[in-house]
SETIDREN-708479 format. One record per residue: residue in three letters; x, y, z of N, C-alpha, C in turn. Coordinates in pm, whole numbers, plus 50000, padded with zeros to 5 digits. Example, Ala and Ser with C-alpha at 12.3 -4.5 7.8 and 13.67 -1.06 7.14 Angstrom:
2
ALA513194943150780512304955050780513204967050780;SER512854977550708513674989450714512905000350787;
***
This chain:
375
UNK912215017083960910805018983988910605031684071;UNK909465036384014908985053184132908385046984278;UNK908875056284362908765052884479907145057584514;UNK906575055084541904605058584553904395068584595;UNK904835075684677905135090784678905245102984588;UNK906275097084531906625106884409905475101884307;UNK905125091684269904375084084166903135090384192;UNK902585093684285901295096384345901095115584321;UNK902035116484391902655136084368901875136984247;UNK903165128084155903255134783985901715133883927;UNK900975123983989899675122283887898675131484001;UNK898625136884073898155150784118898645157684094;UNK900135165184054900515174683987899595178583855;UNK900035167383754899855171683606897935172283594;UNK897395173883720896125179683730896055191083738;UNK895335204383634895425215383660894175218583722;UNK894415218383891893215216083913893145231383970;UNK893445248883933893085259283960892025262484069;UNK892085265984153890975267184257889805276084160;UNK888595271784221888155260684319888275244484212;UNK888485243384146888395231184080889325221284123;UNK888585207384121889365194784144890105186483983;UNK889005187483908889145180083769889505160883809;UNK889085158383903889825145283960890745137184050;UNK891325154184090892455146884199891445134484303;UNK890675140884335890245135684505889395125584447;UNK888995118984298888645108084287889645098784295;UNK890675100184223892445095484262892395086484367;UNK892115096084502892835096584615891755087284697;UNK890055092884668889365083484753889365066084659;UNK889795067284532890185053684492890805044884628;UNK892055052284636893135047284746892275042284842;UNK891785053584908891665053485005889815036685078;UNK889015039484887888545027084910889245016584963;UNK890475015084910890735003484894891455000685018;UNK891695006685122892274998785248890855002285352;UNK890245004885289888835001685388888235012785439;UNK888415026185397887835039585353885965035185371;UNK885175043085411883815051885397884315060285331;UNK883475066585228883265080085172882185086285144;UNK882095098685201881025108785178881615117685087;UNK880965122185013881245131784908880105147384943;UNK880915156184955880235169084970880285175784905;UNK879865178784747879935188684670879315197684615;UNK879555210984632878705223284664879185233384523;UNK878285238784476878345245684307879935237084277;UNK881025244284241882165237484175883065235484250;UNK882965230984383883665231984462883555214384522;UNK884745206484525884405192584547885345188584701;UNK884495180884772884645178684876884295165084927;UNK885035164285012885065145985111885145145285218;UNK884705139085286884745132585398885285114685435;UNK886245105685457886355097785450886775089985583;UNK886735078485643886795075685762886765061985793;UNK887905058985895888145040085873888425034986071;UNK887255030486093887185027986277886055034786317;UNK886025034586439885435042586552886625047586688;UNK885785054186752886315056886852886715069786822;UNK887965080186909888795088686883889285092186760;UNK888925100386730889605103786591890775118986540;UNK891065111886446892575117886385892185121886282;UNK892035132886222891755135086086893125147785995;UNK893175136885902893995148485820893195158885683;UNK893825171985676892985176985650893675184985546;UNK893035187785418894125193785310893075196685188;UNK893605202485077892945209884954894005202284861;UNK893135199584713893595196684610893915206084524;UNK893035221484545892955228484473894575235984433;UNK895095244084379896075249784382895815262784312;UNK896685276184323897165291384252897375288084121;UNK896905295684051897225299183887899035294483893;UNK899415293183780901185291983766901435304583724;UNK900495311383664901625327983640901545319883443;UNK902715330483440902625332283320904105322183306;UNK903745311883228904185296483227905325296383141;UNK905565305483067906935307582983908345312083131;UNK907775313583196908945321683283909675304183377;UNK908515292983412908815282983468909915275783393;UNK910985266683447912045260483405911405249683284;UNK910485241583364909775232783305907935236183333;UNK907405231183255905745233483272905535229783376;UNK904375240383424903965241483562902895225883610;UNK902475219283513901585209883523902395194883456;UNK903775195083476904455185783407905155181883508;UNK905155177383547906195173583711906895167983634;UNK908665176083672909585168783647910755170983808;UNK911465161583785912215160283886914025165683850;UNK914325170883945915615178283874916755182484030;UNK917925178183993918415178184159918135176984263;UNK917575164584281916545162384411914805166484426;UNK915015174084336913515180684400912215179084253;UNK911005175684333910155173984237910205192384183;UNK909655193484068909105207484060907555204384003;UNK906875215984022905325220183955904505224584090;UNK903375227283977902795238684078901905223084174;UNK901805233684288901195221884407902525211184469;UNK903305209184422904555201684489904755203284621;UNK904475217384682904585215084800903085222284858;UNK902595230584775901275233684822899875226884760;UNK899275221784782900115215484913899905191684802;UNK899835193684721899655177184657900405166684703;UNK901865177684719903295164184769902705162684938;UNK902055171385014901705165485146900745157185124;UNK899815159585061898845149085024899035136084997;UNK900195135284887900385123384867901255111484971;UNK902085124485088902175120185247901435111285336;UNK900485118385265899045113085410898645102385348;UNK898665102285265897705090185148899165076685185;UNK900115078085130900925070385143900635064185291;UNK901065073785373901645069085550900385061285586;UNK898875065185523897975054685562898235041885498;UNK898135043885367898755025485376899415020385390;UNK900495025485453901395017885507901095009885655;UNK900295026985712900005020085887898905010585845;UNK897885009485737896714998985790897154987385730;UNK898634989285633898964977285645899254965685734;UNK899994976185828900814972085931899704966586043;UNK898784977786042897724980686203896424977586128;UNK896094964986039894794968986000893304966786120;UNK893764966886244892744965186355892764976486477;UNK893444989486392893694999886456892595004486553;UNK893375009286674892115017286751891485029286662;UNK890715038186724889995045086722889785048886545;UNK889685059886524889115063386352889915070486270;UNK890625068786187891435075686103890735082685986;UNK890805095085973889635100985881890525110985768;UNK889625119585642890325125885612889545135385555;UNK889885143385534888695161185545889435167285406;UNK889005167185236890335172085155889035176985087;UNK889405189585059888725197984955889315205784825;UNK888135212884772889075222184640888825234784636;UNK888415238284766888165252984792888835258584915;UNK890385258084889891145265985025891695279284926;UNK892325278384821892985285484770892395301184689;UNK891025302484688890315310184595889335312984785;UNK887865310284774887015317384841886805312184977;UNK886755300384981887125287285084885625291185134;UNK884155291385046883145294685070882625282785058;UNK882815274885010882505256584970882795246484980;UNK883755249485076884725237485138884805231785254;UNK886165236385343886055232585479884655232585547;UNK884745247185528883615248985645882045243285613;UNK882055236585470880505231285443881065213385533;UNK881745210985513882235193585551882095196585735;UNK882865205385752882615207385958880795212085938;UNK879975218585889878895221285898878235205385903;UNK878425200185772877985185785768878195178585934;UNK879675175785964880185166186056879385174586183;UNK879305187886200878135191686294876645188086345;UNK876305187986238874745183386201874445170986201;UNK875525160586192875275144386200876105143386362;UNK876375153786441877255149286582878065141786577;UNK879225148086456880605138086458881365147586524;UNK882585142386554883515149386627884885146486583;UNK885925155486547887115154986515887785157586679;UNK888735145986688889725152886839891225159086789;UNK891735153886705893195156786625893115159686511;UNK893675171286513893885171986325894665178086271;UNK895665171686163896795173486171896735179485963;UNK896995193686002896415201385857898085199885769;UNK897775196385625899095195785582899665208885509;UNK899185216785549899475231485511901175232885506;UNK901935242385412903615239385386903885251185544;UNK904465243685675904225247285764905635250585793;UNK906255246185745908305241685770908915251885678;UNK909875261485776910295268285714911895264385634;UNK912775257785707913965251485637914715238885611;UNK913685231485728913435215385739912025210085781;UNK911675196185733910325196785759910875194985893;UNK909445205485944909185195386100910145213786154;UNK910445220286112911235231286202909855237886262;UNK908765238586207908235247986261906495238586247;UNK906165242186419904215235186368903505250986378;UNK902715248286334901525260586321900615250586404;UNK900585261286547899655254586643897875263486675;UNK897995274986573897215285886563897235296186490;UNK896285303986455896385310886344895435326386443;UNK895985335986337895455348686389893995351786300;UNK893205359486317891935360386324892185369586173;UNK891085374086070891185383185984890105387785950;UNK890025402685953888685410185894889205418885786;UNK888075424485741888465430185632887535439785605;UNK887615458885616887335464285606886635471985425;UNK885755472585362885875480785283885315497485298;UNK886325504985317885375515985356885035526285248;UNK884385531885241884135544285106884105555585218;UNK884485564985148884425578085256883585588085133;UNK882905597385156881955601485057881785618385056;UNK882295624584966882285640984915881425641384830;UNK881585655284768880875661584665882295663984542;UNK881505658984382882265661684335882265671884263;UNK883345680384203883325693784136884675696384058;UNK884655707083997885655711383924887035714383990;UNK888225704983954888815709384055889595724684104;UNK889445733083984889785742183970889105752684118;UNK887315748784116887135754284208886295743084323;UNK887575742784406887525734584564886215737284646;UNK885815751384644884685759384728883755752184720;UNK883295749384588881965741784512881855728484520;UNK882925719584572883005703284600883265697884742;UNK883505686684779883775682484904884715672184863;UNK886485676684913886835665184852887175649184993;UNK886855643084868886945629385029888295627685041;UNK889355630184914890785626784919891145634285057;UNK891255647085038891925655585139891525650985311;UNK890035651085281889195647685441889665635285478;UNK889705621585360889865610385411891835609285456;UNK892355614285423893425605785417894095608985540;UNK894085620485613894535622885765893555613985826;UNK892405611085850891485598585903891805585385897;UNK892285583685733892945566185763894445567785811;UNK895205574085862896595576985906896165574286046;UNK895255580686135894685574686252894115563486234;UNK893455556186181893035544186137894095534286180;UNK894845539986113896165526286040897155524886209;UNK897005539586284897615538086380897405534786466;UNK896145527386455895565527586670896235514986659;UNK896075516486819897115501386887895825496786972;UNK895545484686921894655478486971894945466487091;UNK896115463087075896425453587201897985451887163;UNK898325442787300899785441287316900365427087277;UNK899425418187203899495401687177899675397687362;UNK899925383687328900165375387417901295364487448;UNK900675356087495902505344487513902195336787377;UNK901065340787326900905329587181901015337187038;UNK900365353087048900155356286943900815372486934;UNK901245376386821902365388986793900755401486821;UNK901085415286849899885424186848899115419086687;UNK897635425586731896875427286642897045441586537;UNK897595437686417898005445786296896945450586200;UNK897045459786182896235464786050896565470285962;UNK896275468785817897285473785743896025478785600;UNK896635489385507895745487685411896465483385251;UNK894845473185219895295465185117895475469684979;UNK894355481484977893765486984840893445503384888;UNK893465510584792893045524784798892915530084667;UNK891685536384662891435540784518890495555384511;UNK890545561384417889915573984402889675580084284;UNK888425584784207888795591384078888665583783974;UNK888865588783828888485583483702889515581783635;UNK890835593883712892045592483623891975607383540;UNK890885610583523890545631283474891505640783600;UNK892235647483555893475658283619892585667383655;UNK891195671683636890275680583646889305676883717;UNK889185666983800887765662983898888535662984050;UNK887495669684110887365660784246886615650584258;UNK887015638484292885925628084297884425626784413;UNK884065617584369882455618484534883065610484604;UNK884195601384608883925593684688885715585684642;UNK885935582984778887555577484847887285564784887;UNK887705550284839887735540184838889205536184892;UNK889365525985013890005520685113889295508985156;UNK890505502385121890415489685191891205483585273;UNK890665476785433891535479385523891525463985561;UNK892715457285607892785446285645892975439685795;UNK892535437285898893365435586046893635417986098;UNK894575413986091895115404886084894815404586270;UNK894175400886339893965401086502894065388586551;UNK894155386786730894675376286810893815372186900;UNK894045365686989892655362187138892815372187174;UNK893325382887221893185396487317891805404787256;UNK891315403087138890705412787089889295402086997;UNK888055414186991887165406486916886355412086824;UNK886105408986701886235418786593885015429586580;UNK884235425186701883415437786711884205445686756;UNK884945445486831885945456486925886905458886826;UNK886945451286703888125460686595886935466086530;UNK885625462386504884835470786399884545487386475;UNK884035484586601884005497786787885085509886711;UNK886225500286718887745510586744887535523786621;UNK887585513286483887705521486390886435525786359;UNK885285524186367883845533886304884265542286465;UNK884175540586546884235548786638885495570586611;UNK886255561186511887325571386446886715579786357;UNK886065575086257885045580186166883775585786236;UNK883665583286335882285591286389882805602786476;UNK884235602786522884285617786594884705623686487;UNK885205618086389885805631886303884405634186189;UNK883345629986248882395635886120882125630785975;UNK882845623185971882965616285840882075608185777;UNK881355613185642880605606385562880825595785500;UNK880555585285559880995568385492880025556185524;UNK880445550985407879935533185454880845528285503;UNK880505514785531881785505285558880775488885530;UNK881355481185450881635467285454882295457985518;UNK881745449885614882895440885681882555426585652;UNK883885422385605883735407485590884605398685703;UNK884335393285763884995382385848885775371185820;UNK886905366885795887415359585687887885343385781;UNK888355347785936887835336186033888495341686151;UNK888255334886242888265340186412889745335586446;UNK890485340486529891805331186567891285318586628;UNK892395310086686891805295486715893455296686755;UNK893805285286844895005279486908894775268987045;UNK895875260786998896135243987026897125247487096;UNK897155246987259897995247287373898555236287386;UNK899315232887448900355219587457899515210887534;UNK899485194687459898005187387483899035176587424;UNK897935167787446898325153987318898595156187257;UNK898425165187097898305162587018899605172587004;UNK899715181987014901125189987010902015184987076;UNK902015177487250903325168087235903665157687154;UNK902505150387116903085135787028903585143886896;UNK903265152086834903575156486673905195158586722;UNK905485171486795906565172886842907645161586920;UNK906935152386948908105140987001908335130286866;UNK907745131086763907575124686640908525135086554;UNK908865143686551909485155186488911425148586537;UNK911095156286664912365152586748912665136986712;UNK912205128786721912735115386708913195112586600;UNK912375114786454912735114686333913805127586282;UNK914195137586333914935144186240915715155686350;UNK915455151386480916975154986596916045175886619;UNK914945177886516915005188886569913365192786650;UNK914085201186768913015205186863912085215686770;UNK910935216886734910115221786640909835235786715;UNK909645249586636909285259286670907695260086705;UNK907205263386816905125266686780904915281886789;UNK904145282586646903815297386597902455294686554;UNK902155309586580900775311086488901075323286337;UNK902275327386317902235338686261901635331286104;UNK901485337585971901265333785816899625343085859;UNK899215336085700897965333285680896845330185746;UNK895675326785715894705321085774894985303585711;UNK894155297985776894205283785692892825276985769;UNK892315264585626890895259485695890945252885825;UNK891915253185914892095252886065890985260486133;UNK890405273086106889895279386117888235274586105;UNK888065267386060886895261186033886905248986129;UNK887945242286143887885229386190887615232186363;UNK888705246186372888775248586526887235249786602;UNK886045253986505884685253086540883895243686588;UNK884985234886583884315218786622885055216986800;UNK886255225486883886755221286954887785209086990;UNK888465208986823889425201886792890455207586837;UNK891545194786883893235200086918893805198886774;UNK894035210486683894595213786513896085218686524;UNK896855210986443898005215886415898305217286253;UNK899245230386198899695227386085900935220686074;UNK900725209386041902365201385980902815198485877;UNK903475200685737903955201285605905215204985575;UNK905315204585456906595206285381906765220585409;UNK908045221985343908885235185368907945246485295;UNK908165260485267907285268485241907925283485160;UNK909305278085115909775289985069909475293084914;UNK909005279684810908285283784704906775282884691;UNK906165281784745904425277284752904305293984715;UNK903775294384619903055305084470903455310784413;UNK904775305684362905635312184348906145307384197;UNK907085312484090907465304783982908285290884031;UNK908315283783922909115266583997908925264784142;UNK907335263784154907435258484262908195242984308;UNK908465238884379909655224284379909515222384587;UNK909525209384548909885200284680911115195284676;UNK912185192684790912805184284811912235166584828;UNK912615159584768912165144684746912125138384876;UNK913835144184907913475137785042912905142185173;UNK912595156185168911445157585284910235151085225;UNK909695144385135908795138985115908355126285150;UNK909745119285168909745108585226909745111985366;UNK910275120885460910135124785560909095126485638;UNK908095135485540907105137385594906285122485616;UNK906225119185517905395106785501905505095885632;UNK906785098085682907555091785805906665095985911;UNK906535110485930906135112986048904705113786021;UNK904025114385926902275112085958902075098586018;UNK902675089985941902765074085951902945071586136;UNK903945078386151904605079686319903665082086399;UNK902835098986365901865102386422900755097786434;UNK900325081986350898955071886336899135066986433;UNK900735057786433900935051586537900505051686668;UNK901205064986682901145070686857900065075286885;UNK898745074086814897605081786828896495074286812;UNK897075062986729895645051086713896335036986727;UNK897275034186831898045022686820898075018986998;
***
C-alpha cells in the first residue's frame, strides 16, 4: 500500500497546474482538509485560485504554500514525464516534487495526523495556499493577507513550505528574505547614420560608462542578518540589429536585491541621483517586487529549530539569502514567518525529484511543530 504522502504528492503532481493555474489541486486538498473540520474561504481573483482555511480559535499557526508550479522545459530531455510521478531510487520525480506539492502534501498529512491525535487542540491551525507564487504573485498571497486584513484576522506563526534545505531537510530555515526592486531604465539619443556620429546622439556610448557607476555604488555594509545590498543588471538592449544605425534610445534593466539598512527610495535617491549629475536623458520605471522582512529568535524560530534538532541531530543554519518568497506579503501582517521545506538543489530544473524519505521527515516535523505550538 502507498504511504499518504507519496499517494497525495503523486495526485498533485500529475496536475499540470503551470502558474498561475490550479486546474484542481487545492480542491484536492480543501476536500482533506473539510473533512477533519476545516472552514474554507475561497479567494479567487481573474485565474488565479486561492484559500483561506482554519480549524479553532485563539493563536494561530498558519502554513502557507502555492500549488502552482514552472513550465517543465522541453519534456523530451526529462527521464520520465514531467507530470507522471514516478518513483525511482528512493526519490519521487516530477515537476513540483519538491517545489513545492511534496511539502504540501507534508502539511496536509501532519494535520491529520495531529487532529487525529489533538482533535480539541488549542488555539487555530490555518492554511494560506495559492496558485500565484511562481509567475506574477499579483493574485495571490497578498490578495488572502489583504482579505485577513480587512476582516482583523491575525496570523502569529507561519511556517512557509518553500524548498528551504539545502542537503538535509531541516539544514537550513529561511528566517527572512531581502527586499527587491527593479529598475527599467531607457537612456535616450538621437538617432542617425552611423557613418556620421556628428549628426546623432548616441545613448550606447553616453549610457554605458553611466551604468558602470550605476552597477558600482556601494550602498551599505549588510548587517548581523543580511549580506550588503547588491545590484546587478538583468537585461540590456539597443538597436534593430542594422550595422548602420545609431539607435534613439539604450534599454537597461537593473535589479537590487536590498536589506533593513536601506529603503528603496534611498536605492531609487542613489541611482537617479547618478543620472542627474551626469546629464543624462532618461526615463526610469520602478517596480517594487517586496520589502525585506525578518523573524529574530522568538517562539517560533526556537520551537522550529528545537523540532529540527530533535528529529534529525542537526543544529539548523538561519539565513535570509535566495529569492523573494510570499513571506513577504505575510510579513505585512506582523507575523513571526519562517521558511521550512524540502531540499532545493532540483526545484526548476529538468527531473525535478524528492528524496521519499525527507518526505516523511518533513511531515514529522510540521506534525512536531502543531504540537509544540497548539498543544
Amino acid at each position: 500500500m502507498i504511504c499518504p504522502i507519496i499517494q497525495l504528492a503523486q495526485e498533485l503532481i500529475r496536475i499540470p497546474s503551470i502558474s498561475p493555474q490550479d486546474l484542481g489541486c487545492q480542491e484536492i486538498i480543501m476536500k482533506r482538509l473539510c473533512k477533519i473540520g476545516f472552514q474554507i474561504k475561497m479567494i479567487n481573483i481573474n485565474k488565479t485560485k486561492n484559500f483561506w482555511a482554519f480549524r479553532g480559535t485563539g493563536k494561530t499557526l498558519t502554513f502557507a504554500g502555492h500549488t502552482d508550479v514552472v513550465s517543465p522545459g522541453e519534456e523530451k530531455n526529462w527521464c520520465t514525464p514531467p507530470f507522471i510521478p514516478s518513483i525511482k531510487n528512493g526519490f519521487l520525480f516530477g515537476r513540483g516534487s519538491s517545489d513545492m506539492k511534496g511539502a504540501l502534501s507534508c502539511m496536509i498529512i501532519a494535520a491529520e495526523k495531529f487532529i487525529s491525535k489533538f482533535p480539541h487542540h488549542n488555539g487555530r491551525l490555518s492554511f494560506l495556499i495559492t496558485s500565484d507564487e511562481e509567475s506574477n504573485a499579483v493574485d495571490g498571497t497578498v490578495k488572502v493577507v489583504e482579505y485577513l486584513q480587512s476582516n482583523d484576522e491575525m496570523i502569529d506563526y507561519c511556517i512557509v513550505g518553500e524548498p528551504s534545505s539545502t542537503n538535509i531537510v531541516g539544514d537550513v530555515i529561511k528566517n527572512g528574505r531581502r527586499g527587491s526592486i527593479t529598475a527599467n531604465l531607457t537612456i535616450h539619443g538621437i538617432q542617425g547614420h552611423i557613418a556620421y556620429p556628428d549628426l546623432a546622439d548616441d545613448p550606447i556610448r553616453k549610457g554605458l560608462p553611466i551604468i558602470l557607476k550605476i552597477i558600482s555604488l556601494k550602498f551599505d555594509n549588510g548587517n548581523d542578518f543580511f549580506a550588503p545590498t547588491i545590484i546587478n543588471i538583468a537585461n540590456i538592449h539597443a538597436g534593430n540589429g542594422a550595422n548602420n544605425i545609431i539607435p534613439g534610445s539604450f534599454f537597461v534593466q537593473l535589479n537590487v536585491r536590498f536589506n533593513t539598512e536601506i529603503s528603496d527610495i534611498e536605492i531609487k535617491n542613489k541611482i537617479e541621483n547618478v543620472l542627474h549629475e551626469n546629464n543624462i536623458n532618461y526615463t526610469i520605471q520602478w517596480f517594487l517586487s517586496g520589502q525585506p522582512f525578518l523573524t529574530k529568535k522568538g517562539v517560533l524560530v526556537d520551537t522550529v529549530k528545537n523540532v529540527i534538532i530533535r528529529l534529525n541531530k542537526t543544529n539548523p543554519v538561519l539565513s535570509t539569502s535566495g529569492g523573494t518568497s510570499d513571506g513577504r506579503f505575510i510579513a505585512l501582517m506582523g507575523s513571526e514567518i519562517v521558511e521550512l521545506g524540502l531540499t532545493n538543489n532540483t526545484i526548476h530544473k529538468i527531473n525535478e525529484c524528492v528524496k521519499i524519505s525527507d518526505l516523511y521527515l518533513l511531515t514529522c516535523m510540521y506534525e512536531n511543530i502543531m504540537k509544540e505550538l497548539l498543544i
